[in-house]
N, C-alpha and C positions, 0 to 999 in steps of 0.2 A: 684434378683427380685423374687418375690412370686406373684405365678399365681391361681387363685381362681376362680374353679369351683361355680359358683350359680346358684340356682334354677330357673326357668324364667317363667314357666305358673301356671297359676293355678290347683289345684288339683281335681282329679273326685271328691273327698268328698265335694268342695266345687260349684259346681253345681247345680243350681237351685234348692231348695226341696230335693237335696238331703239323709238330715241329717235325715228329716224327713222319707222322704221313707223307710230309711234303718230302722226305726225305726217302721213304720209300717210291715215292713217285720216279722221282727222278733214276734213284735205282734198276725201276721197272722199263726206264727208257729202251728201246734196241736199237735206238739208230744213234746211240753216242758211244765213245770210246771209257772205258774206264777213267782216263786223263778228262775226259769230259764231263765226266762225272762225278769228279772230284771236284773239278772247276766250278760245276752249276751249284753241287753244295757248298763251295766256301761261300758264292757269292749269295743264294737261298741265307748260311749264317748271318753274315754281313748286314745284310736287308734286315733280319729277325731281331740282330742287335740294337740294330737304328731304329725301329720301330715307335711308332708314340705311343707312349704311355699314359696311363692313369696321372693326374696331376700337371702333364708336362704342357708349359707355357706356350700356345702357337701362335697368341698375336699380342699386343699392347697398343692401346691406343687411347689418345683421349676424352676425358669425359663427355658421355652425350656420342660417343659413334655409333654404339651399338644402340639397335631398337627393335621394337615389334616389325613385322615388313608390314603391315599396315602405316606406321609412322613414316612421315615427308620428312626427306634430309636424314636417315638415317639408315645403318646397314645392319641386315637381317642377319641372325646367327643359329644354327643348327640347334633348337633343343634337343635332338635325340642322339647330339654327340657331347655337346659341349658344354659348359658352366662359365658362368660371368663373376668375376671377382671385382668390385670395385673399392678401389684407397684411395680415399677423400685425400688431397693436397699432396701426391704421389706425381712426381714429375714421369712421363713417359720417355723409357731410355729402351732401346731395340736394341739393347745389349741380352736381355731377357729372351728373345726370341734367335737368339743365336744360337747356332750348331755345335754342337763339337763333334770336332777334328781332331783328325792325328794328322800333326803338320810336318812332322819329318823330314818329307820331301816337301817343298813348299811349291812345287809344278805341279804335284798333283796328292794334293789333299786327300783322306779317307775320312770318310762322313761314320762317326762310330755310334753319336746317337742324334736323332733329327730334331731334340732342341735340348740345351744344356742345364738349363735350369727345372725344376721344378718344384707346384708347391705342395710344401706337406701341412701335417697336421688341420688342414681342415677336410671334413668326408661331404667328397660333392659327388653328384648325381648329374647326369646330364640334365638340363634344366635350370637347372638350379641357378637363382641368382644370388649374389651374398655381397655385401658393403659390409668393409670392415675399417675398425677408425685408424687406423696405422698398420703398417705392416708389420709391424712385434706382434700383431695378432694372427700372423698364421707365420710359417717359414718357408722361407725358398732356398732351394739347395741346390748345388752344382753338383753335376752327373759326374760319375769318373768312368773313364773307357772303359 
């Protein structure tokens, strides 16, 4: 079984206005150049783009890793961010927990979103634990840039 940590709230960047603010911020700076300015916001987008998401896969691993942190041999997981997805007879591949990239240049890679897969159609809550019997029961989709 491969048990999969996923992401379950949403993230402070996507909060109300926001995107915006952070963007007025930077604006409001007086010790940068306009050229700077521009700079801090592409790189401010950049960051907003790659952000994790709702659904998006951050670890895989197998059955029996995760547990209560009261439980010996086992590692504690964040209820008040994250959700445990467990598929029974699911081999663990950390292709799942992979980035995407625009590889263009392959010296130096751009992180466009900080994990590439994520899963849909099942509605999870932080906390939340769920076993499901194969993976046709929920789906996993790849991000595009």
């Amino acid at each position: 079984m491969a048990e999969f940590l996923i992401y379950a709230k949403s993230h402070w960047m996507d909060e109300p206005n926001e995107y915006e603010r952070q963007m007025l911020l930077i604006d409001a700076k007086t010790d940068l150049t306009v050229e700077q300015k521009l700079k801090a916001k592409d790189v401010f987008a950049a960051k907003y783009n790659a952000r994790y998401q709702p659904g998006d896969i951050v670890e895989v691993r197998p059955d029996g890793y995760w547990g209560e942190p009261e439980e010996k041999n086992k590692h504690g997981w964040n209820h008040k961010v994250f959700a445990l997805v467990k598929v029974p007879g699911l081999k663990v591949d950390t292709e799942y927990m992979a980035a995407l990239e625009d590889t263009i240049d392959l010296e130096h890679p751009v992180l466009l979103k900080r994990r590439k897969y994520t899963v849909t159609r099942l509605e999870l809550q932080p906390g939340d634990v769920r076993t499901i019997n194969r993976l046709a029961d929920t789906q996993i989709e790849a991000k595009s840039g």
